[in-house]
C-alpha positions as a Markdown table, in Angstrom:
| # | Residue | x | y | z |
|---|---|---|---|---|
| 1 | Unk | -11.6 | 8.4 | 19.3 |
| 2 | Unk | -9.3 | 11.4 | 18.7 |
| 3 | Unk | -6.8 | 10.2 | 21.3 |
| 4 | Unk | -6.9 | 6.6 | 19.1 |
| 5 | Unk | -6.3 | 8.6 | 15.9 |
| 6 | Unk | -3.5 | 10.9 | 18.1 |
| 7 | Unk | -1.8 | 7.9 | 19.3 |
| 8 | Unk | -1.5 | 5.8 | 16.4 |
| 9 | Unk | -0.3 | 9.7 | 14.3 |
| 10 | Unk | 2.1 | 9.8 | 16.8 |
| 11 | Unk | 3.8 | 6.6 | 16.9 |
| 12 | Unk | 3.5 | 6.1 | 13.1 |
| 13 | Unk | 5.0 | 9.6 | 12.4 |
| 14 | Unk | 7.8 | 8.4 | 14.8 |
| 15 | Unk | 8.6 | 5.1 | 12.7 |
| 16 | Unk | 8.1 | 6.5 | 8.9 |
| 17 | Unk | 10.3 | 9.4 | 9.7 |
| 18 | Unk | 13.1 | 7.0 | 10.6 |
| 19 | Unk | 12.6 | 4.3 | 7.9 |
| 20 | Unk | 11.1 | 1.7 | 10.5 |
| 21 | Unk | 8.1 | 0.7 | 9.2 |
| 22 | Unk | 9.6 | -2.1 | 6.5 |
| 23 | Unk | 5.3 | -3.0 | 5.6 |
| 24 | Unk | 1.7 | -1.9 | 6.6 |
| 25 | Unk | 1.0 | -5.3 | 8.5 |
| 26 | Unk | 3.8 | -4.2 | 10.4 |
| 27 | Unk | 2.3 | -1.0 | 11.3 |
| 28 | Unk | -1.5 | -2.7 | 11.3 |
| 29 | Unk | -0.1 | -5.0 | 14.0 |
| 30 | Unk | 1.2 | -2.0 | 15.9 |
| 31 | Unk | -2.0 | -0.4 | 15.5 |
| 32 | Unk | -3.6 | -3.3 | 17.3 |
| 33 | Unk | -1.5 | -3.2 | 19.5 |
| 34 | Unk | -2.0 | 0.3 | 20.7 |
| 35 | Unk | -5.7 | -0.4 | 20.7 |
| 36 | Unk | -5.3 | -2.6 | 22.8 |
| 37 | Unk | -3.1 | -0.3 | 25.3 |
| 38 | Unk | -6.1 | 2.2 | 24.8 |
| 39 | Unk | -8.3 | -0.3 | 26.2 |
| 40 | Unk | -5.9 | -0.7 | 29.4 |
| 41 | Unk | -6.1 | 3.2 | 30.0 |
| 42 | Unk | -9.4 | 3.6 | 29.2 |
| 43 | Unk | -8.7 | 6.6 | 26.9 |
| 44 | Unk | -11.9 | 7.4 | 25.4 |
| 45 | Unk | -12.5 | 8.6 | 28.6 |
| 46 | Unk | -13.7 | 12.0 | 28.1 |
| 47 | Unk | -10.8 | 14.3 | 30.5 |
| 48 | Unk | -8.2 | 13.0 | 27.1 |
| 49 | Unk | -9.7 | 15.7 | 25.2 |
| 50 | Unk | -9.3 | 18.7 | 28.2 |
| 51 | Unk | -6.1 | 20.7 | 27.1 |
| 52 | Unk | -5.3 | 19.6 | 23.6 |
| 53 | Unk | -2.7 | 17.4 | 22.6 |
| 54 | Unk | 0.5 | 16.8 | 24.5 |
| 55 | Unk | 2.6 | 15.5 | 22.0 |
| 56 | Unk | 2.0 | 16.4 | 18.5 |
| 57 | Unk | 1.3 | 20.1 | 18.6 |
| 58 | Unk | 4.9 | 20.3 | 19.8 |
| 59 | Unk | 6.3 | 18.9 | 16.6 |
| 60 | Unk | 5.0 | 21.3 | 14.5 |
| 61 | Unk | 7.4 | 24.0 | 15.3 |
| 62 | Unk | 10.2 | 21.2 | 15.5 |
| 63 | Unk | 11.0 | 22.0 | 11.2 |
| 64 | Unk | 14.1 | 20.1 | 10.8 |
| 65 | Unk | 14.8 | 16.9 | 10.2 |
| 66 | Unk | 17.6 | 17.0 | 13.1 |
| 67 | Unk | 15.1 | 19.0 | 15.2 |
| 68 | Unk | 13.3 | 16.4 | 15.2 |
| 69 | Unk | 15.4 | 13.5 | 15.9 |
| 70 | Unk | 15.8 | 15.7 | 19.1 |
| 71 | Unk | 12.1 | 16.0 | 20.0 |
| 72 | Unk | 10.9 | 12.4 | 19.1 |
| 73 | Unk | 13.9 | 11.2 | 20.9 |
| 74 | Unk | 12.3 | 12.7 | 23.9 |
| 75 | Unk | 9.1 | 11.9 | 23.1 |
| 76 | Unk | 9.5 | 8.4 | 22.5 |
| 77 | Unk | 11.4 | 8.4 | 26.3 |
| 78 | Unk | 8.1 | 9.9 | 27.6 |
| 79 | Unk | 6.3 | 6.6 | 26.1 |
| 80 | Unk | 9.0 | 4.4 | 27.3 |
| 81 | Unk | 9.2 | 6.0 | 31.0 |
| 82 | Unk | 4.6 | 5.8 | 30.6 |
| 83 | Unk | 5.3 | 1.8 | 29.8 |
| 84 | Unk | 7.9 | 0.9 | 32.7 |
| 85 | Unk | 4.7 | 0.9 | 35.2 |
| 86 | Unk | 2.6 | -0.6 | 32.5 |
| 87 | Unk | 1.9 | -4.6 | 32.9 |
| 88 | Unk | 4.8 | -6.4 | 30.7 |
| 89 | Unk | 3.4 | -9.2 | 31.0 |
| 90 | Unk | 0.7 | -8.0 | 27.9 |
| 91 | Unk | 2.2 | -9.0 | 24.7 |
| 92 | Unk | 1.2 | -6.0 | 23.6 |
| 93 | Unk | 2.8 | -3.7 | 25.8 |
| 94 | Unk | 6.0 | -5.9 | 25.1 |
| 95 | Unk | 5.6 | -5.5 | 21.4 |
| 96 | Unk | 5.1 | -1.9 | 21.5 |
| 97 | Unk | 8.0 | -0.7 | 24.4 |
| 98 | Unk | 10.3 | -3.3 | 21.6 |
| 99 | Unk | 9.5 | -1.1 | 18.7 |
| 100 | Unk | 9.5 | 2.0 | 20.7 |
| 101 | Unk | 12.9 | 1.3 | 22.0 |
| 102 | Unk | 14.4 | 0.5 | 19.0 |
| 103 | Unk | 13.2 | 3.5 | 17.9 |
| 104 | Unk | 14.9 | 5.4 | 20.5 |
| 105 | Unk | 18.6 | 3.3 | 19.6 |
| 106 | Unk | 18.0 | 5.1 | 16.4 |
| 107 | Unk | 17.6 | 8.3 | 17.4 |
| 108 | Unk | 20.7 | 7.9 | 20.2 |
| 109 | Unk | 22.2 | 11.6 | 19.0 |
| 110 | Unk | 18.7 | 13.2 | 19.9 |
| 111 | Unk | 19.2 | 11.9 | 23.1 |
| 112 | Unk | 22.4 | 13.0 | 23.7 |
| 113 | Unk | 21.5 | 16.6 | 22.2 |
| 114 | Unk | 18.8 | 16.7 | 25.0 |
| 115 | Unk | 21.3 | 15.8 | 27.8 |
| 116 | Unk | 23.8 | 18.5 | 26.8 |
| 117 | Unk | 20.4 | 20.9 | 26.7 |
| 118 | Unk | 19.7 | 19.4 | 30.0 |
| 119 | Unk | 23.1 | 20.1 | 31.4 |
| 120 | Unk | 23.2 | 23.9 | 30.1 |
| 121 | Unk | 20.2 | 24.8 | 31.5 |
| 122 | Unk | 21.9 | 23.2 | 35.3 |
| 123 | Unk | 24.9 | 25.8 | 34.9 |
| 124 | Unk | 25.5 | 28.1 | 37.8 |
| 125 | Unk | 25.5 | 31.0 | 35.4 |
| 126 | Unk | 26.4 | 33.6 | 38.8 |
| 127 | Unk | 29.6 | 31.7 | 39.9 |
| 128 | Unk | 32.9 | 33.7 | 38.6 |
| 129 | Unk | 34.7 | 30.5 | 38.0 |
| 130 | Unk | 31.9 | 29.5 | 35.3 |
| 131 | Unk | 30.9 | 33.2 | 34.2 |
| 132 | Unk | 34.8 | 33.7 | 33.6 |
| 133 | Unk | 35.3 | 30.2 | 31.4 |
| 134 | Unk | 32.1 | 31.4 | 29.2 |
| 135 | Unk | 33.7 | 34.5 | 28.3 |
| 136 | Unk | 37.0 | 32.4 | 27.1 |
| 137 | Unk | 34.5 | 31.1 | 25.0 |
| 138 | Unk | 32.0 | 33.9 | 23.7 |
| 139 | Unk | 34.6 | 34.9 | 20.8 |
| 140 | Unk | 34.0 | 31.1 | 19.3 |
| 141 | Unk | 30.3 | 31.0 | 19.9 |
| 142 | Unk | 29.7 | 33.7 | 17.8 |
| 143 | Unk | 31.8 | 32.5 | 15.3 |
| 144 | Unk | 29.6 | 29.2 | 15.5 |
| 145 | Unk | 26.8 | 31.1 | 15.3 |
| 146 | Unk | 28.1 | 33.4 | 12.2 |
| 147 | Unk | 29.1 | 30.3 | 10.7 |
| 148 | Unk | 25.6 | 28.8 | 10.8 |
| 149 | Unk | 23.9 | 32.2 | 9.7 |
| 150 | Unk | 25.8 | 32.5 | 6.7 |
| 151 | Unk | 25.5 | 28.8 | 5.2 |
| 152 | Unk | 21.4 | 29.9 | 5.8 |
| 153 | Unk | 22.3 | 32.8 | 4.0 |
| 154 | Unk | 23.7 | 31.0 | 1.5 |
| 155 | Unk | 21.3 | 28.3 | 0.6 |
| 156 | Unk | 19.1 | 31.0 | 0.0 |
| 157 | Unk | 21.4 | 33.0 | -2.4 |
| 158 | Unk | 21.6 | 29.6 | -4.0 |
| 159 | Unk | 17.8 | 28.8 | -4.1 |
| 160 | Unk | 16.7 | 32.1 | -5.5 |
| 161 | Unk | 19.7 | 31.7 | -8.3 |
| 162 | Unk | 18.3 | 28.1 | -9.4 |
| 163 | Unk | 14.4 | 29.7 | -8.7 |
| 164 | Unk | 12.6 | 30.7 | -12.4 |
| 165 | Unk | 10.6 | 33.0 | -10.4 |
């Protein structure tokens, strides 16, 4: 029953975040729909619980709104990579990999943002030729990085101006 409510938390938190939910059927129908895809995995079983969530306890530290785009982006290609070897054939499976790639269109700069993660973390960091092209480029890092401390810095000078505190 927890996973159910999980599930449904998830995906809903996925759609109202990004203005796709236009009514409640909409959602009711998608909630049936993921019942349904309960029922094919047979997640009441009782190993769901073992280990805690796997989705949603990583979107709490995830604060932004463009944080997020980055985490449900890969989230929601965990769900679509889950329904590839899922029978199509199910309307509901249809109806929910539809809404779920959609969803992902949507969020098309979180997935880029992953990819360029992805590729940083492949750099050879110990050849000279890559090692010398990143010191070219420390001097505007931490100008990037200056930049975005100070408007932080800012926002907060501005807040506790406009606060009656």
């Amino acid at each position: 029953m927890a996973f159910q409510t999980y599930s449904l938390f998830v995906l809903s938190l996925i759609m109202i975040s990004f203005g796709h939910v236009e009514n409640r059927l909409h959602l009711l129908q998608l909630q049936n729909d993921i019942d349904k895809l309960k029922a094919d995995f047979n997640s009441s079983h009782s190993d769901v619980a073992d280990g805690g969530p796997i989705f949603t306890q990583r979107l709490s530290s995830w604060t932004e709104r463009n944080e997020k785009r980055i985490i449900l982006s890969q989230i929601i290609s965990m769900y679509l990579k889950m329904l590839e070897h899922t029978d199509s054939s199910k309307a509901h499976v249809r109806n929910i990999s539809e809404e779920l790639y959609t969803l992902k269109q949507s969020l098309s700069d979180g997935s880029k943002k992953i990819e360029d993660l992805k590729d940083l973390t492949k750099l050879q960091m110990n050849d000279l030729k890559i090692q010398r092209k990143a010191v070219n480029e420390l001097f505007i890092v931490l100008q990037k990085l200056g930049d975005t401390s100070s408007s932080h810095k800012r926002k907060r000078r501005q807040f506790q101006r406009l606060c009656k505190c």
